[in-house]
C-alpha positions as CSV (number, residue, x, y, z in Angstrom):
1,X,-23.0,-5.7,-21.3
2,X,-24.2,-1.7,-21.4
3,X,-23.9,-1.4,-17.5
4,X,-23.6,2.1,-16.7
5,X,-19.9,2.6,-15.9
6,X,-18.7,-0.6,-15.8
7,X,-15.0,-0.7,-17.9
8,X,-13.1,-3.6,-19.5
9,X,-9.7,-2.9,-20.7
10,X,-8.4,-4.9,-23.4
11,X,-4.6,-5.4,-23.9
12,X,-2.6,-8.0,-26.6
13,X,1.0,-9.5,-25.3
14,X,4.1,-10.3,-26.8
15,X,7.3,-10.8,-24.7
16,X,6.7,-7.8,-22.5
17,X,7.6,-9.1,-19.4
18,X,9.9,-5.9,-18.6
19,X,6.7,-3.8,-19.3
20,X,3.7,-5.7,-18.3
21,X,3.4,-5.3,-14.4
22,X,3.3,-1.5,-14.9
23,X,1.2,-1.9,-17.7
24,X,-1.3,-4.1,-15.2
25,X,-0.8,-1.8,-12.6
26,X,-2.2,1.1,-14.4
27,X,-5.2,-0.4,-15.2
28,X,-6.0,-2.5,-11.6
29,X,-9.0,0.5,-11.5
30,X,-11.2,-0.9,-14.0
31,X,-13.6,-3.8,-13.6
32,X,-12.3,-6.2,-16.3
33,X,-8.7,-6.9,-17.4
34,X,-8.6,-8.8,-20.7
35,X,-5.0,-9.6,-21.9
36,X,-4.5,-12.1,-25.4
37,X,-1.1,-13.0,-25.1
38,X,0.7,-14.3,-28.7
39,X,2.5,-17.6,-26.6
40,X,5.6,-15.3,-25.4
41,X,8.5,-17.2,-24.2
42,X,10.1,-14.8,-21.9
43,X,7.8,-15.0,-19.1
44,X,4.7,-12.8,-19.4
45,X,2.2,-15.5,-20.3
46,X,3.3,-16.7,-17.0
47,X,3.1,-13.4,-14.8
48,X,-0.4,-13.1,-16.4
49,X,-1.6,-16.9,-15.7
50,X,-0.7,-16.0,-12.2
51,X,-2.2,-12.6,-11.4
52,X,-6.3,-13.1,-10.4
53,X,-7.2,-9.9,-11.1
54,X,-6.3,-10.6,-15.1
55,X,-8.5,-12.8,-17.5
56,X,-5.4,-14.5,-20.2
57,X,-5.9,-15.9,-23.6
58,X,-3.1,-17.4,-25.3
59,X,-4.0,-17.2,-29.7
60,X,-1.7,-17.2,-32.6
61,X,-0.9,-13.7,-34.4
62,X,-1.9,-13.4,-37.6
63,X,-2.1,-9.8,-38.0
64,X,-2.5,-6.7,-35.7
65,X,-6.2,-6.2,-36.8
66,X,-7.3,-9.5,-35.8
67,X,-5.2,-10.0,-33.1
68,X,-7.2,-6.9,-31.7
69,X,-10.6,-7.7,-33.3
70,X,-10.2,-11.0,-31.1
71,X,-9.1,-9.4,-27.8
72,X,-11.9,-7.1,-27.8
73,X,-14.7,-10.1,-28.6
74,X,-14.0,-10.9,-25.6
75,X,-15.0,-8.1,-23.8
76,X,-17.7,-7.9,-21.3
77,X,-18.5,-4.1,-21.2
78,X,-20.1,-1.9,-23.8
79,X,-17.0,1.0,-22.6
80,X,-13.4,-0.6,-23.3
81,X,-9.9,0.8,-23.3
82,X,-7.6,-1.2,-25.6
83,X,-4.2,-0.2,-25.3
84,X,-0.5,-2.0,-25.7
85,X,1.5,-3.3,-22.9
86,X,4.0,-0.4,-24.1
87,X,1.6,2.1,-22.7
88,X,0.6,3.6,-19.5
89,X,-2.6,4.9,-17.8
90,X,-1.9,8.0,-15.7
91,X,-3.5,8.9,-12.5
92,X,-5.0,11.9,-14.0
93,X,-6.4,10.1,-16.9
94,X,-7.5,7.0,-15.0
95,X,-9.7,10.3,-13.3
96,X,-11.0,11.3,-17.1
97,X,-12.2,8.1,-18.5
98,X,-13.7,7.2,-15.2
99,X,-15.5,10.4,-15.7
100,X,-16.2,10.4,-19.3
101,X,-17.5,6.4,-19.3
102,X,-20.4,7.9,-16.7
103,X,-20.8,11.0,-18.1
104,X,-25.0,10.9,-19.5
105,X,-23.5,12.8,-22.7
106,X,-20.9,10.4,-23.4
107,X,-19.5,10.4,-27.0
108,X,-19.4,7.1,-28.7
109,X,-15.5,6.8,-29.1
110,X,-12.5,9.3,-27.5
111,X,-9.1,9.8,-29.7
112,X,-6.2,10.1,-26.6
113,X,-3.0,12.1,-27.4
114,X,0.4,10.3,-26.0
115,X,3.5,11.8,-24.6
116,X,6.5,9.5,-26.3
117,X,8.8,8.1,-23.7
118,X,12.6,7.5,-25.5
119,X,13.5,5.1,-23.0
120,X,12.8,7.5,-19.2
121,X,12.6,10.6,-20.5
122,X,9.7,12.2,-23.0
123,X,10.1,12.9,-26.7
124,X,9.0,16.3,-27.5
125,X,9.2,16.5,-31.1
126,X,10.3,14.2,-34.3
127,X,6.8,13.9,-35.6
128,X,5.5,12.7,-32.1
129,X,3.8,15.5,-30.7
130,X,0.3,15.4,-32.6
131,X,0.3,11.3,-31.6
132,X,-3.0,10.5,-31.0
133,X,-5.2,7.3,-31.2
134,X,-8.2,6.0,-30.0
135,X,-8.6,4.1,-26.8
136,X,-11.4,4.8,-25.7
137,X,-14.8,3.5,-27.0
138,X,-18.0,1.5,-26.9
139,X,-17.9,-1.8,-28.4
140,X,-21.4,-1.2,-29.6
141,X,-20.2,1.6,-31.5
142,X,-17.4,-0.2,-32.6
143,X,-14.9,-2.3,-34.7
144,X,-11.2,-3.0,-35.8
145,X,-11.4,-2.6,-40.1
146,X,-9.4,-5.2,-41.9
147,X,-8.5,-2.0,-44.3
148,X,-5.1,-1.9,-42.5
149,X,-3.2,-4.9,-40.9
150,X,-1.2,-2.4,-39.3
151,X,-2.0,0.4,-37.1
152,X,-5.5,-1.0,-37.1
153,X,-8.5,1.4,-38.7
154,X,-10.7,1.5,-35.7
155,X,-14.6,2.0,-37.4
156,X,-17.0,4.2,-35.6
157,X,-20.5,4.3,-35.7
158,X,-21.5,6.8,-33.6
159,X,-19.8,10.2,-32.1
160,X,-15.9,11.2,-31.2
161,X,-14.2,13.1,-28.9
162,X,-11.0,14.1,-27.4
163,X,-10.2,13.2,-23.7
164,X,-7.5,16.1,-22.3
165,X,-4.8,14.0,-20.5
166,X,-2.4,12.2,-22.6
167,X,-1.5,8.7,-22.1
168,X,2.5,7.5,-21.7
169,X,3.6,5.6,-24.4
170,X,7.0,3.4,-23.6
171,X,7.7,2.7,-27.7
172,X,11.2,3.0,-27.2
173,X,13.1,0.2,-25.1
174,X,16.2,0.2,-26.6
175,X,18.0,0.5,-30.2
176,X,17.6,-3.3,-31.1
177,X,14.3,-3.3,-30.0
178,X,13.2,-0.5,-31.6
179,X,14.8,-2.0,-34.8
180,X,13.2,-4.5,-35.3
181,X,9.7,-3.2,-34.4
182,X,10.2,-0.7,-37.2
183,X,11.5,-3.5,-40.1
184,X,8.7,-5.8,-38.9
185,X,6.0,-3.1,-39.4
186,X,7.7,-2.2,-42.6
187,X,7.5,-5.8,-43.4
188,X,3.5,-6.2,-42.4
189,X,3.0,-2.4,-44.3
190,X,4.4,-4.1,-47.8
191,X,1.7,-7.3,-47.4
192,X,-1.0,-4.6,-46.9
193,X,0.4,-1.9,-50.0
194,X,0.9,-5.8,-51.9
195,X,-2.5,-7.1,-51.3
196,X,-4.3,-3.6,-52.9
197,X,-2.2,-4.2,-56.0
198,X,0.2,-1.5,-55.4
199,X,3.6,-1.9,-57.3
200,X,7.0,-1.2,-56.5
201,X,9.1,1.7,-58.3
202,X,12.6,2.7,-57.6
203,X,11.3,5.9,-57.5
204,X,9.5,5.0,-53.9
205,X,12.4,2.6,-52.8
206,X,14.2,5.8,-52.4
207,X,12.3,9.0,-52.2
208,X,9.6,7.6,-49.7
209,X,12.2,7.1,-47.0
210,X,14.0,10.4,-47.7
211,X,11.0,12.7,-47.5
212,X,10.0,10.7,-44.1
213,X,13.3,11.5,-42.5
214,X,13.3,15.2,-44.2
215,X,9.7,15.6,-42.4
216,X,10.2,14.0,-39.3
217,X,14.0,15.3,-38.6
218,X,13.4,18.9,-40.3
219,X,9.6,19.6,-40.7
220,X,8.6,18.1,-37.2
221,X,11.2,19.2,-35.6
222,X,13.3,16.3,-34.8
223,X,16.2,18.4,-34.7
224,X,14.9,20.1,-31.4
225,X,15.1,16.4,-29.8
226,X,18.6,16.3,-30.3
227,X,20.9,12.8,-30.7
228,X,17.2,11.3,-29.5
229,X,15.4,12.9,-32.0
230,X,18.0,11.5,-35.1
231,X,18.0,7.9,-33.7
232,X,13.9,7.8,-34.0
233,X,13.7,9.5,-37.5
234,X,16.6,7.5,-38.7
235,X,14.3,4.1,-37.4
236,X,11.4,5.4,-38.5
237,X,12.6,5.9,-41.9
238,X,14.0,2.6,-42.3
239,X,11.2,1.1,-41.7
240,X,9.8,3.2,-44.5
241,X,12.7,1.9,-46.7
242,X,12.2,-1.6,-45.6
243,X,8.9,-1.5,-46.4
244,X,9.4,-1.3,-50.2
245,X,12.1,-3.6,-49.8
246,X,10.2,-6.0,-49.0
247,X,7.5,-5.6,-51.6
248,X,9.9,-5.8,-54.1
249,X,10.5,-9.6,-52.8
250,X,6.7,-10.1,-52.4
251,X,6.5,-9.2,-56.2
252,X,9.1,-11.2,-57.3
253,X,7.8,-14.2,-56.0
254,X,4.7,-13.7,-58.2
């Protein structure tokens, strides 16, 4: 570990065999490819037993946090770039982190925007054009919080920057897909808002959904995105609204 230059890049699998070998193929510059796949069924724990170039761990999902806190103990560089099998390394920024991971004045950890892909073509607005999250880092520096379970906290202890070129991020596959991504995060968000004791009110059940579609679709533009651009803030906000529905069956268990 801490060899000048030297990248691992860190990626967790789940029935992305439609997305993987670009994913891969992005990434063939660095000098470690770490994948922990979460036993899919449709073929990518196959394609990734197969390829040389790729170091595969198959281990159960629990939770995105440590999912990822796992993937990245096994990392053999200080400098990793954990992204999803969703996303996409340009050429350009394949140029940038090179750069920036050899760079003496290196920060410690890098936020990278990403341009939303709805299916081929790029989202522009609907509360996607700010996206940013960090990808870059040292795992020194470094950890995965288990504040959130998910859309991880990732804990610095060191110095942030921004790198300029924006990575491509495939989120949208289809309706169904999309779907069910949204209800399953809403799902995971209610055992996190659960666990910190956080009740359920009507008054959320309803208004927390409404004012995410009002800002996404109004505020942020979503309108500009056209038929696009109502399809994701409609998703988006029922995963909001699922969210509390499910914490309403999480407290009635109790």
């Amino acid at each position: 570990m801490n060899q000048p230059g030297k990248l691992s890049t860190v990626i967790i699998t789940y029935n992305e065999i439609n997305y993987i070998k670009d994913c891969i193929d992005s990434v063939r510059f660095a000098d470690e490819i770490i994948v922990v796949d979460s036993f899919s069924t449709d073929g990518t724990w196959e394609y990734l037993e197969n390829d040389p170039q790729i170091t595969a761990v198959q281990h159960p999902f629990e939770n995105f946090t440590k999912q990822k806190s796992y993937a990245l103990s096994l990392a053999n560089h200080d400098w990793v770039y954990f992204f999803d099998a969703d996303e996409r390394i340009t050429p350009a920024l394949q140029q940038e982190i090179i750069a920036t991971i050899n760079h003496p004045e290196a920060k410690d950890a890098y936020w990278n925007y990403r341009s939303f892909m709805f299916k081929d073509k790029r989202l522009y607005f609907s509360g996607w054009q700010t996206d940013k999250v960090y990808r870059l880092f040292k795992k020194s520096k470094c950890e995965f919080t288990d504040e959130r379970i998910v859309h991880e906290t990732l804990k610095i202890n060191g110095t942030e920057g921004k790198l300029k070129e924006k990575l491509i991020h495939y989120s949208y596959k289809n309706y169904e897909d999309y779907k069910s991504k949204m209800l399953k995060y809403g799902r995971l968000r209610a055992k996190e808002t659960h666990q910190k004791g956080k009740k359920w009110t009507i008054i959320h059940q309803y208004a927390r959904p409404m004012w995410k579609f009002f800002n996404h679709y109004i505020l942020r533009l979503g309108i500009l995105d056209g038929r696009k651009g109502i399809t994701i803030c409609y998703l988006n906000t029922l995963g909001v609204y699922e969210r509390y529905c499910e914490l309403r069956r999480l407290e009635s268990r109790n």
